[in-house]
C-alpha positions as CSV (number, residue, x, y, z in Angstrom):
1,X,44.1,27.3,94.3
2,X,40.3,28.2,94.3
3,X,38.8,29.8,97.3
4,X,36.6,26.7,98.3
5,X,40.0,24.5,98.0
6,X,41.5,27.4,100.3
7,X,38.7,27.5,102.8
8,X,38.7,23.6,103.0
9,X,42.4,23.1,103.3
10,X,43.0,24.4,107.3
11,X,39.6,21.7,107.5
12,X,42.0,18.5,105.7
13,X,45.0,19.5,107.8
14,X,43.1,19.0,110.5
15,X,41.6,15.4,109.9
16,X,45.0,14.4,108.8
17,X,46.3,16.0,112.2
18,X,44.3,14.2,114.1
19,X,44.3,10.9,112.3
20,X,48.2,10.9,113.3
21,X,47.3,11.8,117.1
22,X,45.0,9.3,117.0
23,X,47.1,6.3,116.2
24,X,45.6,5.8,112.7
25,X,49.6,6.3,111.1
26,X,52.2,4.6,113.0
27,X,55.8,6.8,113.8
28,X,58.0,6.2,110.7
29,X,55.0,5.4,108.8
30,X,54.8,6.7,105.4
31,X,52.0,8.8,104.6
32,X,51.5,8.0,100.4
33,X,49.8,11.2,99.4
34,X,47.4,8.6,96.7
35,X,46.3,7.1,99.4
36,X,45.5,9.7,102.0
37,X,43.8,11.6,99.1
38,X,41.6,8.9,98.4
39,X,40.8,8.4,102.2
40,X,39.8,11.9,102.7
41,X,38.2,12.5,100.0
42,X,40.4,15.1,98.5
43,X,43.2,16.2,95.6
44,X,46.4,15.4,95.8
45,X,47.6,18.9,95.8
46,X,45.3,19.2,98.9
47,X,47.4,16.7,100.5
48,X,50.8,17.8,99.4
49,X,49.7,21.1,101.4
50,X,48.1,19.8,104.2
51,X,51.6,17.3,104.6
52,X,53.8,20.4,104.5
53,X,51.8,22.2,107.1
54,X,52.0,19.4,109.5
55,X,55.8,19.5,108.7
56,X,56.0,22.7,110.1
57,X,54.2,21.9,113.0
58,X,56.9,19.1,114.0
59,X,54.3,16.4,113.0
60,X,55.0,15.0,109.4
61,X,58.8,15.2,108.4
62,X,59.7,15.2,104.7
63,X,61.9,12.7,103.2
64,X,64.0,13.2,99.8
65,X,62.7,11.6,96.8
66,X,60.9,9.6,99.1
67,X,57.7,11.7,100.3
68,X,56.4,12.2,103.8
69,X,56.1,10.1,107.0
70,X,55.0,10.2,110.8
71,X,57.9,11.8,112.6
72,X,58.9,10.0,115.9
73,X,59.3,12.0,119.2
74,X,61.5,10.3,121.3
75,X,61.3,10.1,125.0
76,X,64.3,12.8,125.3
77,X,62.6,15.3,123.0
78,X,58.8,14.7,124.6
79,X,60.9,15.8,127.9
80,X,62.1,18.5,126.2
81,X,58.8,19.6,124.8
82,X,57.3,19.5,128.2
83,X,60.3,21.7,129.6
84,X,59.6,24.5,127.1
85,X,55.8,24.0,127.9
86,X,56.0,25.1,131.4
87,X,57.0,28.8,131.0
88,X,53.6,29.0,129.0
89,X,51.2,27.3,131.0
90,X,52.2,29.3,133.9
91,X,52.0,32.6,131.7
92,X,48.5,30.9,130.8
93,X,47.4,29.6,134.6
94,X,48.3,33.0,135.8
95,X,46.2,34.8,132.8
96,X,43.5,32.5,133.7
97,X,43.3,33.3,137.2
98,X,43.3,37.0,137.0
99,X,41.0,37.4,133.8
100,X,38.1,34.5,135.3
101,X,34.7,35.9,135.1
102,X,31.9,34.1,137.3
103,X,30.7,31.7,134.6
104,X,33.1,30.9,133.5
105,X,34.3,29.8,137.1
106,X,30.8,28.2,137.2
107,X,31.8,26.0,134.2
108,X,35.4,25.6,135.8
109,X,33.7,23.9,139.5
110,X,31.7,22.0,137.6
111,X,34.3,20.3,135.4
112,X,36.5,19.4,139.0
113,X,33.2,17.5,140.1
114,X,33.6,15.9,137.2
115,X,37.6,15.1,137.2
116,X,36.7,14.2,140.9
117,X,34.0,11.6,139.7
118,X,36.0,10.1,136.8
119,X,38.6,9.3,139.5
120,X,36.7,7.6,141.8
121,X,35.0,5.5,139.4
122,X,38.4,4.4,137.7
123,X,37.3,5.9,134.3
124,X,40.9,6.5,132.7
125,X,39.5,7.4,129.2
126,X,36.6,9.7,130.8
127,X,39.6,11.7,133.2
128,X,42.2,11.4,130.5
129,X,39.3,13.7,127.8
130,X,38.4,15.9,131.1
131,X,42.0,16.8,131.7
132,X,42.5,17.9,128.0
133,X,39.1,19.9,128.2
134,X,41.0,21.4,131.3
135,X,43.2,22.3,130.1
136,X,41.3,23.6,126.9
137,X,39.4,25.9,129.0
138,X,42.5,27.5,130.6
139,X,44.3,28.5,127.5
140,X,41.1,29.9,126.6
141,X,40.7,31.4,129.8
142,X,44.2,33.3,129.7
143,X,43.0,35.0,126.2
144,X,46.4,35.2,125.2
145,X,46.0,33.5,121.6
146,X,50.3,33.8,121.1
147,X,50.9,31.5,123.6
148,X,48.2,29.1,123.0
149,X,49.1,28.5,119.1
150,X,52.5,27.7,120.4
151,X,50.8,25.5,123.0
152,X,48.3,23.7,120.8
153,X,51.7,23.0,118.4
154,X,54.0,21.8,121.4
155,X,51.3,19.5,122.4
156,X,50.2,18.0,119.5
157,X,53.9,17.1,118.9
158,X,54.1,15.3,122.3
159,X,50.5,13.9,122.4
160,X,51.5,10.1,121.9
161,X,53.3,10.5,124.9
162,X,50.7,11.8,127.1
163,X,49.1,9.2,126.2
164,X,51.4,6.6,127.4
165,X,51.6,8.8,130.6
166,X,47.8,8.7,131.1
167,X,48.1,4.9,131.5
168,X,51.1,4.9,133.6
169,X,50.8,3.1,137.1
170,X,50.2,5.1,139.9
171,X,49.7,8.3,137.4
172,X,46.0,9.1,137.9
173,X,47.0,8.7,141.9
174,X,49.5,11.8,141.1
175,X,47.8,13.6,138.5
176,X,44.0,14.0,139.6
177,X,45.3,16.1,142.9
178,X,47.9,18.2,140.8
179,X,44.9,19.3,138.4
180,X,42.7,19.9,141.2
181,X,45.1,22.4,142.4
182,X,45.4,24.2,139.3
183,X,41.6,24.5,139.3
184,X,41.4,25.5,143.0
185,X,44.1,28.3,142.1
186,X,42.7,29.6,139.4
187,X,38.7,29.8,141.1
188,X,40.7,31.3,144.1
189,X,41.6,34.1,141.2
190,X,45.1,33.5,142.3
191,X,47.4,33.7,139.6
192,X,50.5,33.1,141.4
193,X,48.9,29.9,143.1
194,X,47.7,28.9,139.5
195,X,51.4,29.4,138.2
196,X,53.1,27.6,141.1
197,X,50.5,24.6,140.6
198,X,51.1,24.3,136.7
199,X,54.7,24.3,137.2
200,X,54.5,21.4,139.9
201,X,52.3,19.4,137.7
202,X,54.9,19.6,134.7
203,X,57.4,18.7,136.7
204,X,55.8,15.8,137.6
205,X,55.2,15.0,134.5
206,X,59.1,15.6,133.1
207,X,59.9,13.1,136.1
208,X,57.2,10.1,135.0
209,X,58.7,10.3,131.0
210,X,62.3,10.2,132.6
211,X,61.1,6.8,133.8
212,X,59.3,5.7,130.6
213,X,61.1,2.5,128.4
């Protein structure tokens, strides 16, 4: 592989990635390497690669003889996900808290006035891309890069789900407050608040999926 095929590859993983997050392949679809290469402009090869990283990454799953397709996640495995998520966004919240410098807590007010105001105008899509910028900014935050590459994996895996949950009834109702919190603790520099709050936000979450179809 040459080293402009090497550079662009983590950049076609990515665009695939996010084609599947977005809805653009359906679960169980298959993903014909032809014509993915011809969508993305790129070489076969390319694609074979970029399929077996997203295979690693829970994603893509490999079929014999038979290429790749979108792996489902199933209710009971997104609840599972979201279990083995909590130990580190707590390690993360509480990073968060006790390494926040004041712009960055300047950024952080700003975005609650903007969670707040999403709410209150009933903008789902607006408060659904302000709590993943949220929750962006405190992985980021806790500067612990181990923990947010296993993050940014166990989420991607689980992200049609969130999805679903975002548009539950009653959810925002629930939700808005329990982010709020996590902000509040984590301004207050408070990382055992900020740990307590992200736990009681996944939990909620692990009971909403429980009573998903």
């Amino acid at each position: 592989m040459t080293e402009t095929a090497t550079g662009a590859q983590p950049e076609l993983t990515r665009r695939i990635r996010e084609a599947i997050l977005d809805g653009d392949f359906a679960p169980h679809q298959r993903l014909i390497e032809a014509d993915i290469s011809a969508r993305f402009d790129a070489t076969r090869a390319a694609v074979r690669t970029a399929l077996m990283n997203l295979a690693g990454e829970g994603l893509v799953e490999r079929l014999p003889n038979r290429g790749a397709r979108v792996r489902a996640i199933s209710v009971e495995e997104a609840i599972e996900i979201v279990e083995v998520r909590m130990g580190l966004e707590e390690l993360c919240a509480r990073k968060a808290a006790a390494n926040l410098g004041d712009e960055d807590a300047a950024g952080l007010a700003e975005l609650r006035e903007q969670i707040q105001a999403a709410v209150a105008a009933g903008d789902l899509v607006g408060y659904a891309a302000l709590n993943q910028e949220m929750d962006r900014r405190i992985r980021e935050l806790s500067g612990h890069a181990t923990a947010v590459q296993l993050l940014e994996r166990l989420r991607a895996q689980s992200a049609r789900h969130q999805f679903r949950l975002a548009y539950h009834p009653g959810r925002v109702a629930q939700s808005a407050p329990e982010h709020i919190a996590i902000i509040d603790a984590v301004l207050a520099r408070d990382p055992d608040a900020a740990a307590a709050a992200t736990r009681t936000h996944l939990e909620g979450i692990v009971r909403v999926l429980s009573e998903l179809p």
